[in-house]
N, C-alpha and C positions, 0 to 999 in steps of 0.2 A: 785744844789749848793752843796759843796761839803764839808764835815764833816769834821772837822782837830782836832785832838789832839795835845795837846802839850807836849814835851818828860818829861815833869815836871812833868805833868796831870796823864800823861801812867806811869810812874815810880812807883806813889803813888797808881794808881791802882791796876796792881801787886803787889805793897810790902800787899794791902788790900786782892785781892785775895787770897796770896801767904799765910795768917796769917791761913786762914781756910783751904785750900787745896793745893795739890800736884801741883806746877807751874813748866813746864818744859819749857825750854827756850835755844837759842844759846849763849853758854855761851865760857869762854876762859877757856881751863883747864892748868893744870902748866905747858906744854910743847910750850904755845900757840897756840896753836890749836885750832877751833873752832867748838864746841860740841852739841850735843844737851844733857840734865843733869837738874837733879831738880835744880830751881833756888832757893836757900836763902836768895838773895839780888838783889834787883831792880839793883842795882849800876855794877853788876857785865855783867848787859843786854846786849848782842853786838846785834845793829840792824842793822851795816854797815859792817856785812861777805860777804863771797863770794859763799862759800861753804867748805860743812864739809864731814871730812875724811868719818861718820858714817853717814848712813841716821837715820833720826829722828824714821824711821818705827820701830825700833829695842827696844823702847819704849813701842811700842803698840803689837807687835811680836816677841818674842824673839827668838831671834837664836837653841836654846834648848830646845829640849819639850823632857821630861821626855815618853817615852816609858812604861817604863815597871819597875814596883819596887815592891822591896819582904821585907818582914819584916826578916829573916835568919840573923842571925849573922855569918858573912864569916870572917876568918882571913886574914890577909895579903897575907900570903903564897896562900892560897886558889886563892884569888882574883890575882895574879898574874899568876901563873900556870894556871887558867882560861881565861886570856887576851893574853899569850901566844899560847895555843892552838887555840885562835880565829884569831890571828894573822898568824902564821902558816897555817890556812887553809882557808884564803884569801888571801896568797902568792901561797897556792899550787894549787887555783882555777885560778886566776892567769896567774899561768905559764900554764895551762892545756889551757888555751884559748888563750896560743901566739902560743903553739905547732900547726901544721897546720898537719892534716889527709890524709893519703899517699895512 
């Protein structure tokens, strides 16, 4: 036999959840688009999407993982002059791997 909630039931239990802990959910953001985003409000619930631009994974994995980080205070200049030369010598590798050997 098969267990049914009712959307009244479910609503009130996330907004219960949602009062103690972090409830992520498909939600509409202001472009309408349909998200996945911590939810604030039961009301705001879309459970009749389709699919969404972003996978949900991106919650649990984010796109970015920190590498490598220094405590140095770097100026602007610094940090510039720095991203250039790394730039620079990922174009000149690059170009050295289109050139083909004679």
């Amino acid at each position: 036999m098969p267990f049914v909630v009712l959307k009244k039931d479910l609503l009130k239990w996330i907004d219960k959840l949602a009062s103690d802990k972090e409830v992520f959910a498909p939600i509409l953001n202001k472009r309408g688009e349909t998200i996945f985003d911590k939810l604030q409000d039961s009301k705001k619930l879309q459970l009749d999407y389709q699919t969404t631009m972003l996978s949900p994974r991106r919650l649990i994995h984010p796109s970015i993982q920190i590498m490598n980080q220094t405590s140095q205070k770097v100026n602007q200049a610094e940090k510039r002059e720095k991203l250039y030369l790394a730039c620079m010598l990922v174009i000149y590798m690059h170009s050295q791997s289109l050139i083909e050997p004679s």
